[in-house]
C-alpha positions in Angstrom: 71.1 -30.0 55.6 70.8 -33.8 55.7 68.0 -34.1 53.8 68.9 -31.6 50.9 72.4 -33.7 50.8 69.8 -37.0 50.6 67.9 -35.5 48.1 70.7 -34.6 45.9 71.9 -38.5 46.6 68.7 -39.4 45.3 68.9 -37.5 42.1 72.6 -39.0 41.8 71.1 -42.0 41.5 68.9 -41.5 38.6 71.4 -40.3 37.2 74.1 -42.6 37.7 71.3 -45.4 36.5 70.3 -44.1 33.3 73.8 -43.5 32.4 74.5 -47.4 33.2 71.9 -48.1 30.8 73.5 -45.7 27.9 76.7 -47.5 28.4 75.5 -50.5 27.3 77.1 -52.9 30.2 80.0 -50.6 30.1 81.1 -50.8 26.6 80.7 -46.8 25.9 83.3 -44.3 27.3 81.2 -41.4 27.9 78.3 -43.2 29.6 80.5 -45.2 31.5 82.3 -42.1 32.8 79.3 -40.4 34.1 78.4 -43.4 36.1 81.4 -44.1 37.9 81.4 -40.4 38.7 77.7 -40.1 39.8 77.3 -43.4 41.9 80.5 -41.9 43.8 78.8 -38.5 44.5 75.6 -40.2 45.2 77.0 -42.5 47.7 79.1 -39.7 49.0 76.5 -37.5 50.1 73.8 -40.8 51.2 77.0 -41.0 53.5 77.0 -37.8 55.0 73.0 -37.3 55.2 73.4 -41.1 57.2 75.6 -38.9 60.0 72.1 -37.8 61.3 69.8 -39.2 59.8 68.5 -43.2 60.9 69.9 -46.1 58.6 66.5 -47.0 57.5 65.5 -43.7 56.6 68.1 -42.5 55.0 68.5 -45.7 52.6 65.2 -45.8 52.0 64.5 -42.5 51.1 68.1 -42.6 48.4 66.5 -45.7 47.2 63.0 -44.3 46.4 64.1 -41.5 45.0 66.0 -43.5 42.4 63.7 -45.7 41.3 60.6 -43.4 41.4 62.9 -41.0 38.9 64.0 -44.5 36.9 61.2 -45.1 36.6 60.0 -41.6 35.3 62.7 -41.3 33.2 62.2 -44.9 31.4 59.1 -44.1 30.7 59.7 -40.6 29.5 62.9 -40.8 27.5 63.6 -44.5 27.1 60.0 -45.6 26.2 58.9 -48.0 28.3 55.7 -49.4 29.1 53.3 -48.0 31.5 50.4 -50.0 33.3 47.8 -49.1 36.2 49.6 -51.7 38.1 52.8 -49.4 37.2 51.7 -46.8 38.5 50.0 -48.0 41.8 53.0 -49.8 42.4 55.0 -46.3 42.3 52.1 -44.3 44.0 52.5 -47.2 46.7 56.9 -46.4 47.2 56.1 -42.6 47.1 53.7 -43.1 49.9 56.0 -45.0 51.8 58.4 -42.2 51.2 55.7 -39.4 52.7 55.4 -41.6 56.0 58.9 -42.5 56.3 59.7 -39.0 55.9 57.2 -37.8 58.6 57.8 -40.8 60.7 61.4 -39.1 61.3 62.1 -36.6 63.5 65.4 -35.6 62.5 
């Protein structure tokens, strides 16, 4: 159950920080309300997944999930700029995800 509840963290966390980027430094309502909602549910269940699982793991799986799917979502809806060095550098975190996932025994 940890991991689906860090999973769920993780996709909290895209969301919460594409949201910060629609609200414009928190100058739009709407935008601003869906981050402040998100980051508290991401960091709500990262919280309970870190009850069993290891620090490290745990915050470094919520963290590579979000900026693996920032990533995929500025490229894909905000239009940013891809690069081979782009993408080796997030082949490189979702490998480190892979082994820190089967490094874990929990």
């Amino acid at each position: 159950m940890a991991w689906i509840m860090l999973f769920f963290a993780g996709v909290l966390e895209i969301v919460w920080a594409f949201a910060m980027k629609q609200s414009q430094g928190f100058t739009r309502l709407v935008p601003s309300l869906i981050t402040l909602g998100t980051v508290t549910a991401s960091f709500l269940l990262l919280s309970m997944a870190m009850r069993s699982l290891p620090l490290g793991t745990a915050y470094m799986i919520w963290t590579g999930i979000g900026a693996l799917g920032a990533f995929v979502v500025g490229v894909i809806f905000l239009g940013e700029g891809v690069s081979p060095a782009r993408f080796v550098a997030a082949g490189l975190i979702l490998a480190g995800l892979v082994l820190m996932k089967l490094s874990t025994s929990s």
